[in-house]
Every structure is written in structure tokens, then in C-alpha cells.
N, C-alpha and C positions, 0 to 999 in steps of 0.2 A: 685546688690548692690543698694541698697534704695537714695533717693532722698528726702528732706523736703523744703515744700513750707513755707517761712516762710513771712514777710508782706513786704520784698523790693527784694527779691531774691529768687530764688530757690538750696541748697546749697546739695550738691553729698557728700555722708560721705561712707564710709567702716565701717563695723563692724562685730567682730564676740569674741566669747569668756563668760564665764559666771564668776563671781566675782565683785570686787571692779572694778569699772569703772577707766579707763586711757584716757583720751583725748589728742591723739597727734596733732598737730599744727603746721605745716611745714612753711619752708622758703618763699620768695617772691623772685616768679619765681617755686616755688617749685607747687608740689598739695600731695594731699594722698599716694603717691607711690611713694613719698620720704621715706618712712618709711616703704618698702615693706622688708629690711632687718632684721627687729626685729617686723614685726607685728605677724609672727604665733609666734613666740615663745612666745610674751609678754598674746596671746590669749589663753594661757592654763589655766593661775590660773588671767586673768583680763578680763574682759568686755571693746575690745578695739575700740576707737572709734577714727577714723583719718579723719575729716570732708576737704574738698577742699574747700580754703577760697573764699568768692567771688572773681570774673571774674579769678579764676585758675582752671586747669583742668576741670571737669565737672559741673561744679557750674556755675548758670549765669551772665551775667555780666548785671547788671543794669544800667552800662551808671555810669558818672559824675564820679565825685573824689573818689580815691581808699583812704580811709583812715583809718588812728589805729579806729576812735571810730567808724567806721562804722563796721570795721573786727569783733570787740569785740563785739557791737551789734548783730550781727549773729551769733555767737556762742554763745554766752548768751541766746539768743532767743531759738537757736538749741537743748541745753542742757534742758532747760526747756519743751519743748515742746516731748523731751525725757525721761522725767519725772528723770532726774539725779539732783540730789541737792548737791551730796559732791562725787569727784572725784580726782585722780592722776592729775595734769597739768603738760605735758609735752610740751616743745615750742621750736625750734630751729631759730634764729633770730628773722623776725619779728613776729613768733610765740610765740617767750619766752616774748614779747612785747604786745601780744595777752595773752596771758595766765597772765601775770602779770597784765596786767588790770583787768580781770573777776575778781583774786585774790581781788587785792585792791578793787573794786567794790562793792564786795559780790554780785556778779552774780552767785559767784558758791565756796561751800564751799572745801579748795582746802584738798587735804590729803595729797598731797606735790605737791611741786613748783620745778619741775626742769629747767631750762633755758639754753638753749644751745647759745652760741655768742650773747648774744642780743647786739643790736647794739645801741651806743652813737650816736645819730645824732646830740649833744650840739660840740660835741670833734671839736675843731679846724680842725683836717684830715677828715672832711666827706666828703669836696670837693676834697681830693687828693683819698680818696677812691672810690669815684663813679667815677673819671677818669678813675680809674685801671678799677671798672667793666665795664663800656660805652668800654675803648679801650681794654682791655684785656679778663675779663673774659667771657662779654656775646658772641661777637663774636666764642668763643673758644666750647664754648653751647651753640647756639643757635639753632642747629640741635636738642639738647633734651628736651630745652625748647618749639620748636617750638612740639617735640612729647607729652611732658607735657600738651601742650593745644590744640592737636588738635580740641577737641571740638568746637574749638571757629575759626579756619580755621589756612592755615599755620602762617601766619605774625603777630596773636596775641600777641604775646611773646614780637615782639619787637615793633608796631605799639601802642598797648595799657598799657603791664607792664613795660617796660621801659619807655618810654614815662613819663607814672606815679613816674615811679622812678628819672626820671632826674627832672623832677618839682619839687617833694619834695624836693630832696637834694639844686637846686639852692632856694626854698621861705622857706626853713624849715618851714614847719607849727609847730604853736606850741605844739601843741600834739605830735609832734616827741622829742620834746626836756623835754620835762617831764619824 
């Protein structure tokens, strides 16, 4: 599976498939192999491309703040540099968050938009939500998250993406709430 240097990262994508391009775009905490359940089948009649966002899965992690326009930055870069101009957006959380941007952006011209759970970080509950995931859900996966990245050693998961994720929830940066 291919790897693209791009000018702040180097970002790990899966691809296989010939047609209209589909660019999946997984969750935070997620990588490429979130979407190991619909990628042959979506590969017969699309050109699919499931890139691992930075510091997830095999993609590297450049240090500093994890953020939307950084994410979208690298896929915008990615795309281009894959000579793709107009594709399917497929995004599931912070992916549909990722994918909506390139949209609005015209970093990439979309053939649809589909967005799975994007998430309200404006909504009053973000703080009762990220309770649930800190005390409930990551604990409960953090055996698969920690498999998600091994690239990056066991404790990534919770020492660097969570981490990132409890900061943003307590400072909402404004770009979450857009």
C-alpha cells in the first residue's frame, strides 16, 4: 500500500479499484481500516481511496496541534498530488468534517457529499460527550485503538489522540465550531 510525501507529513492511503474516484475519510481515533467493510466491494465500479489522516494509523505524526484545517490541508494536498480534481466525499465524523471542508473550499470538486455523524462541537453536550468517550467509550477500545496505531507504538492512541481530543473539547478552537 503506497505512502505520499507531502510538505508537513507523510500520509499512508489504500487504494485499489478503476472508475469515478471515492475518497473515504475516517473517524478520530479511526485510520483506513475503518472502512475495511465496504472497501472491496465499493472497488469494483470506483477508484477507492481511504487515506490515514495524520498522526492515525500509518501516516506520520508531525508533532503540534492536531487540527480540521490541518486534516483538510493533507487531503487537499493528497488529492492533488493524485491528479484527482472531482471525486465521491465520503466522511464519517471528523471525516464528514474533513470532507465538508475540501467541499466548501473547492479543494476538490465533490460528486457527492455524504457525511456520516459529523459532529457539533457548537452544541451545548460536547462537554457531557467527551465525558462519555474519556470515561466510557475509549477505555472500552483502547485495545483497538492502540491496534489502529500501532505504527506510532502502543500508548499513541491515548497519550497523543486523546490528549488532542480532550483539549479541543475543553478550548473549542474555532474551527471546530464552524
Amino acid at each position: 500500500m503506497p505512502f505520499c510525501d507531502l510538505s508537513h507529513v507523510r500520509l499512508y492511503y489504500s487504494r485499489a479499484g478503476t472508475g469515478p474516484p471515492v475518497i473515504l475519510l475516517h473517524q478520530y481515533f479511526g485510520n483506513s481500516e475503518s472502512w475495511l467493510a465496504i472497501f472491496d466491494t465499493l472497488r469494483r465500479p470506483f477508484d477507492v481511496i481511504a487515506p490515514d489522516l495524520r498522526a492515525h494509523g500509518r501516516s506520520s505524526d508531525p508533532g503540534g496541534r492536531l487540527t480540521l484545517p490541518g486534516f483538510t490541508t493533507d487531503i487537499a494536498e493528497l488529492v492533488r498530488r493524485l491528479g484527482i480534481e472531482s471525486a465521491h466525499l465520503v466522511g464519517a465524523s471528523l471525516g464528514a468534517m474533513v470532507a465538508t471542508r475540501l467541499a466548501v473550499q473547492g479543494a476538490i470538486q465533490p460528486r457527492s457529499l455524504v457525511l456520516i455523524g459529523p459532529p457539533n462541537f457548537a452544541a451545548p453536550s460536547t462537554a457531557a460527550y467527551t465525558r462519555q468517550i474519556i470515561e466510557e467509550q475509549f477505555p472500552s477500545n483502547e485495545a483497538e485503538y492502540a491496534h489502529l496505531h500501532r505504527a506510532h507504538g502502543p500508548h499513541h492512541a491515548r497519550d497523543r489522540l486523546l490528549a488532542n481530543f480532550i483539549r479541543d473539547s475543553e478550548e473549542q478552537p474555532p474551527e471546530m465550531r464552524e
